[in-house]
ZAKOLLO-588057 format. One record per atom (N, C-alpha, C, O): residue in one letter; atom name; residue number from 0; x, y, z. Coordinates in steps of 0.1 Angstrom, whole numbers, plus 5000, padded with zeros to 4 digits. Each point is the difference from the previous one (the first is absolute). Example, Ala and Ser with C-alpha at 12.3 -4.5 7.8 and 13.67 -1.06 7.14 Angstrom:
["a","N",0,[5132,4943,5078]],
["a","CA",0,[4991,5012,5000]],
["a","C",0,[5009,5012,5000]],
["a","O",0,[5010,5000,5007]],
["s","N",1,[4986,5011,4986]],
["s","CA",1,[5009,5011,5000]],
["s","C",1,[4992,5011,5008]],
["s","O",1,[5005,5011,5001]],
This chain:
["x","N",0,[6212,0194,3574]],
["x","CA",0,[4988,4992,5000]],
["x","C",0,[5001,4990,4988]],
["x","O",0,[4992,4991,4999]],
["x","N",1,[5018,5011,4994]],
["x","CA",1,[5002,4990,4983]],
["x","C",1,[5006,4988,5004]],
["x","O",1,[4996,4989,4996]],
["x","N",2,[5017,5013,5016]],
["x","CA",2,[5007,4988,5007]],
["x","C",2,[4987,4988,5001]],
["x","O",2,[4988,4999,5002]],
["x","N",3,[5021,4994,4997]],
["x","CA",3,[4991,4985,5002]],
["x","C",3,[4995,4996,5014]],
["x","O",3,[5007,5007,5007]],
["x","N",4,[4984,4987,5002]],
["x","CA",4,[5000,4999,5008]],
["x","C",4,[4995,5008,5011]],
["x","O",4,[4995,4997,5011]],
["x","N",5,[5010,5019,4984]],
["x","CA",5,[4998,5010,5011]],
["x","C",5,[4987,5002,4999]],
["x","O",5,[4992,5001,4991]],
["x","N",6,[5006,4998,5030]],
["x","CA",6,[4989,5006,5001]],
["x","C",6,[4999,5015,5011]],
["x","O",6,[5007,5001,5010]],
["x","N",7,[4986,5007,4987]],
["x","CA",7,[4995,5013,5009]],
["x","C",7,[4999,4996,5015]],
["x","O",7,[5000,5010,5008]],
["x","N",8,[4999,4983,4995]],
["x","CA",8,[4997,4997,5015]],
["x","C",8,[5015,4999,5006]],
["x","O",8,[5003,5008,5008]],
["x","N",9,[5004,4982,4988]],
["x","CA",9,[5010,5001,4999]],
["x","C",9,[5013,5010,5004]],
["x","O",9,[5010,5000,5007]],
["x","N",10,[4984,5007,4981]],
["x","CA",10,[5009,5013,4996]],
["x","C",10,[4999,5011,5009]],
["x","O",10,[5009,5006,5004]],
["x","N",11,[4975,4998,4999]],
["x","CA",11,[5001,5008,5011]],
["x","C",11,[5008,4992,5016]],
["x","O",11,[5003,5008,5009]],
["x","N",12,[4998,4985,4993]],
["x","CA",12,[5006,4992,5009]],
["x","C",12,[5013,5009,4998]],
["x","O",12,[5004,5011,5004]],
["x","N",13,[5002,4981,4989]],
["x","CA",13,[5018,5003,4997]],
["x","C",13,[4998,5017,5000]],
["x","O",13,[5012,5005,5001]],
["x","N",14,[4980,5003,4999]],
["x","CA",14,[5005,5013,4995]],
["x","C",14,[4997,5010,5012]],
["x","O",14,[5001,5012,5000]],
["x","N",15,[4995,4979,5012]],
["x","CA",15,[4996,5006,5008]],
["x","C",15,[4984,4995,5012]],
["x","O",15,[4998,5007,5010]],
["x","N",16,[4997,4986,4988]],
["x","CA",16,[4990,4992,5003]],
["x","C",16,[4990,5015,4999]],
["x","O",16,[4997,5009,5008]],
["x","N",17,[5000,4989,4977]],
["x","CA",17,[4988,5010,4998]],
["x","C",17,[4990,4994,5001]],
["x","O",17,[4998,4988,4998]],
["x","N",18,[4991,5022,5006]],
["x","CA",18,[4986,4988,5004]],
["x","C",18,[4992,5003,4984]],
["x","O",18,[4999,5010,4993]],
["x","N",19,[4994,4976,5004]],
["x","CA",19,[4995,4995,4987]],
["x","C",19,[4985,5013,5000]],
["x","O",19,[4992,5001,4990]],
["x","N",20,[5008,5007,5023]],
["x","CA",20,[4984,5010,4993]],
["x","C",20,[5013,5013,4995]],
["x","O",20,[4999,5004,4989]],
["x","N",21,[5010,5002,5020]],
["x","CA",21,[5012,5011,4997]],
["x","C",21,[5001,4999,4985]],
["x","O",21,[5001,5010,4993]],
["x","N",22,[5000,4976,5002]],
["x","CA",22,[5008,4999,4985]],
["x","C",22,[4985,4999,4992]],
["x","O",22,[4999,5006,4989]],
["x","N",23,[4994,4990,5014]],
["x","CA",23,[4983,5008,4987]],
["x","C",23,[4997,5011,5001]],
["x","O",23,[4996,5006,4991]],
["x","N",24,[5007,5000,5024]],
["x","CA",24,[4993,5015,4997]],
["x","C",24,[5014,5007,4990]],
["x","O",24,[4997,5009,4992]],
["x","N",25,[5014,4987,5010]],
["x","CA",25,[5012,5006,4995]],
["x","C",25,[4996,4997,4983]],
["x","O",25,[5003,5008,4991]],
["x","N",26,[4991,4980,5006]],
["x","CA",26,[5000,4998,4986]],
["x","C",26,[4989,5009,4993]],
["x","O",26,[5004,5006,4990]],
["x","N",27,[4984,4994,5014]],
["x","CA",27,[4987,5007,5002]],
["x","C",27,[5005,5018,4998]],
["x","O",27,[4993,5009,4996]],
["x","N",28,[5016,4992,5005]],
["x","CA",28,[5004,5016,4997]],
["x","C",28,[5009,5005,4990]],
["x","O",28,[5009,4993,4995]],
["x","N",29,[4989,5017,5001]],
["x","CA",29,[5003,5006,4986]],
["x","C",29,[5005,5011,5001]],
["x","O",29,[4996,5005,5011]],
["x","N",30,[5011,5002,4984]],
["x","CA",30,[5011,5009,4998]],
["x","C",30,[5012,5006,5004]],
["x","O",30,[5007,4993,5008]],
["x","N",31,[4996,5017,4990]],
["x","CA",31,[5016,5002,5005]],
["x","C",31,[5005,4993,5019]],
["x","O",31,[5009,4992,5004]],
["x","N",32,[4982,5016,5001]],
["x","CA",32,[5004,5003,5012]],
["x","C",32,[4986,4989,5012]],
["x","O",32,[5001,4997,5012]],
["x","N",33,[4987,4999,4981]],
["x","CA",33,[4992,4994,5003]],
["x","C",33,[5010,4984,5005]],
["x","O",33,[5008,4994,4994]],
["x","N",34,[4985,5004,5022]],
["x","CA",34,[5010,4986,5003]],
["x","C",34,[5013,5008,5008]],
["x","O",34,[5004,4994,5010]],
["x","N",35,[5000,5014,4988]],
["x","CA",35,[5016,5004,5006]],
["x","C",35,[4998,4999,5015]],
["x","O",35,[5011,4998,5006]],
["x","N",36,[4977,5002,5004]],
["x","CA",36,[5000,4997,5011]],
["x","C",36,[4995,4987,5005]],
["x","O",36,[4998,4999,5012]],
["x","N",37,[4999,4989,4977]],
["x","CA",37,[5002,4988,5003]],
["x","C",37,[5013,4993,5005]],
["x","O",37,[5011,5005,4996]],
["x","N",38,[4989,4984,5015]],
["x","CA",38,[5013,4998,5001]],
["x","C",38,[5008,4990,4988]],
["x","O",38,[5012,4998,4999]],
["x","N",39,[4978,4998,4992]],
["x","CA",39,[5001,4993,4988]],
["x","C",39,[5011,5008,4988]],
["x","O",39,[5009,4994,4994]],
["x","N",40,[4988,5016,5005]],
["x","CA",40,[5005,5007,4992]],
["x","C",40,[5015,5002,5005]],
["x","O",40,[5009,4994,4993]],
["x","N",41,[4995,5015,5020]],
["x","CA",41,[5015,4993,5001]],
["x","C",41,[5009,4988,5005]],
["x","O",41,[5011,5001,5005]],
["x","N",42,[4982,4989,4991]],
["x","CA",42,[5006,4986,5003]],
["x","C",42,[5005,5004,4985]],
["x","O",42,[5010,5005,4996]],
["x","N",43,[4979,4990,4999]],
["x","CA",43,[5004,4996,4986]],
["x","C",43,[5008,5009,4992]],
["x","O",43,[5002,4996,4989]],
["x","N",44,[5002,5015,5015]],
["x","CA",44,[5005,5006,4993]],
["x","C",44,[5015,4996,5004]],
["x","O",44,[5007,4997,4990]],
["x","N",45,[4996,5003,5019]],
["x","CA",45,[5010,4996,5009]],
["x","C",45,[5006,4986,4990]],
["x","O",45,[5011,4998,4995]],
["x","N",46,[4979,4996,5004]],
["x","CA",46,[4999,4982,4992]],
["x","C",46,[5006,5003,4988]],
["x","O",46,[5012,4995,4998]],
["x","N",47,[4983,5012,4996]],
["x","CA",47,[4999,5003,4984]],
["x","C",47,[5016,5010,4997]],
["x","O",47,[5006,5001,4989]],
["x","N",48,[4998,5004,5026]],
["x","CA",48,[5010,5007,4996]],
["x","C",48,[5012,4992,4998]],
["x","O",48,[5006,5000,4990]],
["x","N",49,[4998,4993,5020]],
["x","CA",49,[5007,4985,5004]],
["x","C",49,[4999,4994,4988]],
["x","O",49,[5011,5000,4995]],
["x","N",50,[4980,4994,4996]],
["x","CA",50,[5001,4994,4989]],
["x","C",50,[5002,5004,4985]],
["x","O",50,[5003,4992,4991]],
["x","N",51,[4994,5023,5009]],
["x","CA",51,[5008,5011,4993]],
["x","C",51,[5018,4997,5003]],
["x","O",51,[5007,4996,4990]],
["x","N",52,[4999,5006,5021]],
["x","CA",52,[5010,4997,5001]],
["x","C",52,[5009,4992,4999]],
["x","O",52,[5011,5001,4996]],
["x","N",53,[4980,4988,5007]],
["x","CA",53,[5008,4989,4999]],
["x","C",53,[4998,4990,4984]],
["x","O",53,[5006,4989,4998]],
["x","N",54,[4986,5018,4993]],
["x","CA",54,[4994,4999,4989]],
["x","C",54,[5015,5010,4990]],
["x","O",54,[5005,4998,4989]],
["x","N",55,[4998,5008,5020]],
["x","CA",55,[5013,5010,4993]],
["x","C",55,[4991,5012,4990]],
["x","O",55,[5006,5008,4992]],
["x","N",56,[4979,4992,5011]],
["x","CA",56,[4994,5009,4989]],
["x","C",56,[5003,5015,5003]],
["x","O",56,[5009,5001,5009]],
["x","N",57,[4988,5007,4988]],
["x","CA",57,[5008,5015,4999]],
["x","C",57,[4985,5004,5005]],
["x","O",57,[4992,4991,5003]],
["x","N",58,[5005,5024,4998]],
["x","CA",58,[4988,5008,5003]],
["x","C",58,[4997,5005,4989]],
["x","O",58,[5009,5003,4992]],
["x","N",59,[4976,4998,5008]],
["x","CA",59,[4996,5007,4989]],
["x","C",59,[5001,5014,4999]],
["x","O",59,[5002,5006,5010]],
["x","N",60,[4996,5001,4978]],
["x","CA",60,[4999,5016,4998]],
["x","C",60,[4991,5002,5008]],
["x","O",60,[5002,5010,5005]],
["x","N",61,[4986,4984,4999]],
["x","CA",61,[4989,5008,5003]],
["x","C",61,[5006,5000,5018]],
["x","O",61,[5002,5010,5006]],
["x","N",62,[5000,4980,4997]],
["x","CA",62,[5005,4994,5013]],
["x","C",62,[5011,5014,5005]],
["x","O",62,[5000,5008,5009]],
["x","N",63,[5011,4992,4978]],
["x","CA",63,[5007,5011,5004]],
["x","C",63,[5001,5014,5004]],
["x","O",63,[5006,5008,5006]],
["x","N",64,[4982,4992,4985]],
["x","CA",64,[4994,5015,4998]],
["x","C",64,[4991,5004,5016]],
["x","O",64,[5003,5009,5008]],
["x","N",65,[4990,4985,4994]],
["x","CA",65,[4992,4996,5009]],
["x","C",65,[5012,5004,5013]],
["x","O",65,[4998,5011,5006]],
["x","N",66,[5013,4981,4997]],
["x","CA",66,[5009,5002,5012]],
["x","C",66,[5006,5013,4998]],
["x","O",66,[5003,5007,5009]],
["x","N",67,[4998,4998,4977]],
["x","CA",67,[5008,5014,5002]],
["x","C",67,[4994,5010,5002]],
["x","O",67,[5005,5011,5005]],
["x","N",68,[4979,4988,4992]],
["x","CA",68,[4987,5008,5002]],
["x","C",68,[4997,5000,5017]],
["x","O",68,[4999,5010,5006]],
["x","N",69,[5001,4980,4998]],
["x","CA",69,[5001,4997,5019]],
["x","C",69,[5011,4992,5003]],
["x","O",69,[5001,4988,4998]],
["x","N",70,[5009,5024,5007]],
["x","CA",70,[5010,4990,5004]],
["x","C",70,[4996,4993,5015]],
["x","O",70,[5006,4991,5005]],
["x","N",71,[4985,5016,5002]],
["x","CA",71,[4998,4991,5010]],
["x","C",71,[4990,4993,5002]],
["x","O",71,[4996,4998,5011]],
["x","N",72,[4997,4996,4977]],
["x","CA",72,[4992,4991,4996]],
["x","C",72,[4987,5007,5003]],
["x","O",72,[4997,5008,5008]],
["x","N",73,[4994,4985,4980]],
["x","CA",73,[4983,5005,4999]],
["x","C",73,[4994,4998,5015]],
["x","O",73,[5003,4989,5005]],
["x","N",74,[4990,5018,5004]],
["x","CA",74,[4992,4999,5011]],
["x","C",74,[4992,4986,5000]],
["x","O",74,[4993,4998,4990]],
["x","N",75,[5006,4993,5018]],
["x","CA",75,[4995,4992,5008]],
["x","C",75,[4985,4999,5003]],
["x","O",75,[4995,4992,5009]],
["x","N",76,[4995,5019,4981]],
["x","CA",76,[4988,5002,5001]],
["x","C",76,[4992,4996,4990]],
["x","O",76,[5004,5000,4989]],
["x","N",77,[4984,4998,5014]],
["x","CA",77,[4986,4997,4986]],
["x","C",77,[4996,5013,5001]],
["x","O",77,[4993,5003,5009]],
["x","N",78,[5011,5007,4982]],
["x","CA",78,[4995,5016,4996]],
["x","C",78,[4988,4999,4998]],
["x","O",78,[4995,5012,5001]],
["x","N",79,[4995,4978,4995]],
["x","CA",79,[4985,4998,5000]],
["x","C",79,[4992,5001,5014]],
["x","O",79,[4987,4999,5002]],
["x","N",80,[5023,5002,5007]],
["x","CA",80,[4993,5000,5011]],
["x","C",80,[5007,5016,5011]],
["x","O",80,[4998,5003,5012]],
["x","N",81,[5008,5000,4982]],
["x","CA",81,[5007,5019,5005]],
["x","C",81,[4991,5009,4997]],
["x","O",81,[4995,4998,4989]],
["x","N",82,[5000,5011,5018]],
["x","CA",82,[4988,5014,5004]],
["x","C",82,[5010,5011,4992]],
["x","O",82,[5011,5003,5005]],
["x","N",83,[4983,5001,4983]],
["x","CA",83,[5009,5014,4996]],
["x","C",83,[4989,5011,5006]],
["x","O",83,[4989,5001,4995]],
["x","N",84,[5016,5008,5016]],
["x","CA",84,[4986,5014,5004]],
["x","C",84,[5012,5007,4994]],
["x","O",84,[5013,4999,4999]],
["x","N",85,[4976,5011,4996]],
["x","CA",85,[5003,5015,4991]],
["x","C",85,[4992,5011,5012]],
["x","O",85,[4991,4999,5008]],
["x","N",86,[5019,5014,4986]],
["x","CA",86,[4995,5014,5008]],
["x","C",86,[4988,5002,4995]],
["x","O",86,[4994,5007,5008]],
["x","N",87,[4999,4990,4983]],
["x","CA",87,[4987,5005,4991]],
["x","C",87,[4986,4998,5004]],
["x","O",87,[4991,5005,4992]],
C-alpha cells in the first residue's frame, strides 16, 4: 500500500478478481483465524507469498514455528462461528 500509485481495486483484480464487498468484510475482521473463509484471505496470501520470494526474504520464527506446529496448515475456519456441545 506504500508503493506509489497503487491502488486496492486494482490489486484485487491482479490477485484474483476479488469482489470490493469480500475485501471489507475481510478487513472488518480481527484475529487469528477470523476471515480464513473469506476468499480474500487466500488470494492474498498466495500474493504476499510470491513477493516474499521473489523479495528473497526468509520466514519468520513465528511463521516457522507455526508450520512445524501444523504441518498441514491452520484449518480454513472462523472458530468464532464453531458449536463446542459438552456431555454436561
Amino acid at each position: 500500500m506504500k508503493t506509489p500509485g497503487w491502488k486496492v481495486t486494482q490489486w484485487l483484480r491482479d490477485i484474483g478478481g476479488i469482489n470490493s464487498n469480500s475485501y471489507g468484510r475481510f478487513m472488518k475482521d480481527s484475529g487469528a483465524t477470523c476471515g480464513a473463509t473469506n476468499g480474500t484471505y487466500y488470494a492474498a496470501y498466495v500474493y504476499f507469498e510470491k513477493v516474499r520470494i521473489a523479495e528473497g526474504k526468509k520466514k519468520t520464527a513465528k511463521r516457522q514455528r507455526n508450520e512445524n506446529e501444523h504441518p498441514g496448515g491452520l484449518t480454513m475456519e472462523d472458530r468464532r462461528k464453531v458449536w463446542v456441545l459438552t456431555g454436561r
